[in-house]
C-alpha positions as a printed NumPy array, in Angstrom:
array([[ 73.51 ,  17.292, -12.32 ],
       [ 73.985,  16.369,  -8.514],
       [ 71.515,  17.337,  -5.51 ],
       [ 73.53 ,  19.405,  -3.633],
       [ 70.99 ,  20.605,  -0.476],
       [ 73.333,  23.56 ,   0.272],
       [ 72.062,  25.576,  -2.96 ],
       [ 68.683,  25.647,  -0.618],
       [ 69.619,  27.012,   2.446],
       [ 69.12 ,  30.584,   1.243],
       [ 65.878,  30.279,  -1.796],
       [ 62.499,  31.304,  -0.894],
       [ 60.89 ,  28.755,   0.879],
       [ 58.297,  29.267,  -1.609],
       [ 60.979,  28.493,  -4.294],
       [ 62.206,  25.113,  -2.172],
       [ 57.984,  23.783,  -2.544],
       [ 58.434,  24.862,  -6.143],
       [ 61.163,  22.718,  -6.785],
       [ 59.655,  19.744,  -4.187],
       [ 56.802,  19.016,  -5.826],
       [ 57.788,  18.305,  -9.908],
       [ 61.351,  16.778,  -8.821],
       [ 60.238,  14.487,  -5.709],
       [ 56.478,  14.207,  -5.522],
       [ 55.337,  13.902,  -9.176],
       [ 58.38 ,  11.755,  -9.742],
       [ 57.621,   9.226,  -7.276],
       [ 54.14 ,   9.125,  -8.257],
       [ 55.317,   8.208, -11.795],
       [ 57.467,   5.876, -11.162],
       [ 56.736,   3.663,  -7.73 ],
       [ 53.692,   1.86 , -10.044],
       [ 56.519,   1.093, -12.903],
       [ 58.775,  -0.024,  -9.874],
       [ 55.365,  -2.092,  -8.106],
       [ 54.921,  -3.837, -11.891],
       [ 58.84 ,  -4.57 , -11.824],
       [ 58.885,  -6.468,  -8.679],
       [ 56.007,  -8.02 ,  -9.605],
       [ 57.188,  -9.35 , -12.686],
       [ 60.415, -10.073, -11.333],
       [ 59.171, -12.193,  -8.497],
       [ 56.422, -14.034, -11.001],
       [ 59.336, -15.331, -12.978],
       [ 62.343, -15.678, -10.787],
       [ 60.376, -17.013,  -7.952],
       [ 62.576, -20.052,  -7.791],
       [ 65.953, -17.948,  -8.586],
       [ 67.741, -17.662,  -4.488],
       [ 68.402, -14.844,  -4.64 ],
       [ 64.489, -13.387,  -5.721],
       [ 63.718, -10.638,  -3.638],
       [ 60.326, -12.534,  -2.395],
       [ 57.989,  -9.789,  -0.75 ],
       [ 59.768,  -6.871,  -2.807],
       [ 56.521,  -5.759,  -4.929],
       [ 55.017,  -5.875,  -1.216],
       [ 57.36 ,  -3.303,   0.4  ],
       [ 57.317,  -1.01 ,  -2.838],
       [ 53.179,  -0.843,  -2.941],
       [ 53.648,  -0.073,   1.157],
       [ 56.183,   3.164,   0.221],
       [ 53.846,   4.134,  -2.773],
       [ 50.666,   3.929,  -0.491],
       [ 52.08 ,   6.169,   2.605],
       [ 53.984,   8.288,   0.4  ],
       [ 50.566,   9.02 ,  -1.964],
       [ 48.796,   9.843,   1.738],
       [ 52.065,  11.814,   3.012],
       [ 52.452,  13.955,   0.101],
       [ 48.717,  14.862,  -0.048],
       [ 49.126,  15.909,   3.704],
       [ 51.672,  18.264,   2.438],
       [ 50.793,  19.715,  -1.195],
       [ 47.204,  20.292,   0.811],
       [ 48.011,  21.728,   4.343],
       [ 51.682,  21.846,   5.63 ],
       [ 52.755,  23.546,   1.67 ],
       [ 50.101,  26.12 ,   1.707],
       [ 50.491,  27.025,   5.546],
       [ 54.28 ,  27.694,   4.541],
       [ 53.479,  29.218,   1.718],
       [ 51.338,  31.756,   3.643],
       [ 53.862,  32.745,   5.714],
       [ 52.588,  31.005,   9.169],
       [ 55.003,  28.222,   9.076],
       [ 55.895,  28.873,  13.019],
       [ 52.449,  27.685,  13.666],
       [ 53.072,  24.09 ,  11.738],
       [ 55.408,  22.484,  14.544],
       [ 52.64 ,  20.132,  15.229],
       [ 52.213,  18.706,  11.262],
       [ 56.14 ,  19.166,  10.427],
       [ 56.51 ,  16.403,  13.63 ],
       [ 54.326,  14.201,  11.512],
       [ 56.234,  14.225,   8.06 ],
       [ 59.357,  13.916,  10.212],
       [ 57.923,  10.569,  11.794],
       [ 56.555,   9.545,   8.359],
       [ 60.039,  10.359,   6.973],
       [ 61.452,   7.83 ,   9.352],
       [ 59.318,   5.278,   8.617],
       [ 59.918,   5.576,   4.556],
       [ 63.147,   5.321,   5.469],
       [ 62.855,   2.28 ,   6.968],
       [ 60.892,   1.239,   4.564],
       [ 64.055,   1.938,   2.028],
       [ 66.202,  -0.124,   4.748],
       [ 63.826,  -2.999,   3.947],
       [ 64.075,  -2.675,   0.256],
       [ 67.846,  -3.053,   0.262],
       [ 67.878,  -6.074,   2.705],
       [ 65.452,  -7.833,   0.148],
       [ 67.808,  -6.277,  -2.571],
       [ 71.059,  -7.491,  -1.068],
       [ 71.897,  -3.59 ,  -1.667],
       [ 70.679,  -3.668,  -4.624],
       [ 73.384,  -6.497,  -6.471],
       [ 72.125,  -7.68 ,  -9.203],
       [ 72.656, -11.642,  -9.173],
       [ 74.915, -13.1  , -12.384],
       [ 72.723, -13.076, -15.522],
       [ 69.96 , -10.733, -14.419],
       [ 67.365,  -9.789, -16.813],
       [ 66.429,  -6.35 , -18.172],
       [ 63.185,  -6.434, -15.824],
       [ 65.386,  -7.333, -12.863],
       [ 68.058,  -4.761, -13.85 ],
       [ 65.479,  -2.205, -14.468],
       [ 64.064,  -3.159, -11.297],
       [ 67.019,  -2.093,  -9.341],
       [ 68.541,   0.503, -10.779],
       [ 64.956,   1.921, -11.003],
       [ 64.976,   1.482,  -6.869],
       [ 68.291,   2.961,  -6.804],
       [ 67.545,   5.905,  -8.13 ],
       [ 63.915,   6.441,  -6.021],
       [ 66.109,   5.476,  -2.324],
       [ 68.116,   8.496,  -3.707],
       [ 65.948,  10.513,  -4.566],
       [ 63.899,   9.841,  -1.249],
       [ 66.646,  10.422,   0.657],
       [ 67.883,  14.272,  -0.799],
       [ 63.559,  14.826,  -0.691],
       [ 63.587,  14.07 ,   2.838],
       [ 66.82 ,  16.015,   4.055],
       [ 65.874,  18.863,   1.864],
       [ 62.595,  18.876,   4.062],
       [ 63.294,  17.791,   7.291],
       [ 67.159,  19.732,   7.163],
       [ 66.192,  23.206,   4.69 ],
       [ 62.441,  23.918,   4.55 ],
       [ 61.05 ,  22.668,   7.631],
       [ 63.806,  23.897,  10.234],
       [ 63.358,  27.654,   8.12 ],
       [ 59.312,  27.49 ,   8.401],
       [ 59.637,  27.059,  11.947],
       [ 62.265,  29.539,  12.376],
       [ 59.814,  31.92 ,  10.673],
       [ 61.308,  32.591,   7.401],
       [ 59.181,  34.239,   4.931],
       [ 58.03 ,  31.769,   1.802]])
């Protein structure tokens, strides 16, 4: 099934957090270490290969580290203030995931210069094609987590909707 933000534009805001937290936040914290371990292993073996991504497991341990402090920041104040109906009065911590949204970002523009867009070179291994299909999926996934934030819950918390 495809992410298609538009089915959000008119659930309980209550209902969007619902659905942010097991399908973005749980899933990135289960699978960013598998991804870490990947590059790891990847750049351990291949380290001679031209087109290793050298620095990969690196970039991947940055994203997991300010996306494990950016999505406590949320599940423990800018969530609950939502869900209490007082999102007008989180303009101040919805600027802050919007400027740590840019950064992951960023972040996933990195991981696909190292990746060379994430081509696999001729005669990868399984670790190496895990590896990238793996960070495939997460720059997805990132990407509809942010919108669906930045573009559906925090533009309706600020206009005042009720959770």
């Amino acid at each position: 099934m495809s992410f298609e933000i538009t089915a959000f534009s008119t659930r309980p805001l209550g209902e969007i957090i619902d659905y942010i937290l097991p399908n973005f936040h749980q899933k990135h914290r289960l699978e960013l270490p598998v991804l870490i371990e990947l590059a790891e292993k990847v750049e351990n073996r291949h380290a001679d290969h031209p087109a290793c991504p050298k620095g990969l497991a690196e970039v991947i341990r940055k994203v997991y580290d300010d996306l494990t402090m950016h999505m406590m920041k949320e599940e423990q104040v800018l969530f609950p203030l939502i869900n209490s109906g007082r999102g007008p009065m989180a303009a101040a911590p919805i600027s802050v995931m919007e400027a740590e949204h840019a950064e992951a970002h960023n972040d996933l523009e990195d991981i696909a210069a190292l990746t060379h867009n994430f081509t696999l070179p001729e005669g990868a291994c399984t670790s190496w094609t895990n590896l990238y299909n793996g960070l495939k999926t997460f720059a997805t996934d990132l990407t509809n987590h942010t919108e669906l934030e930045n573009d559906v819950l925090f533009v309706r918390a600020l206009r005042g909707d009720q959770p």
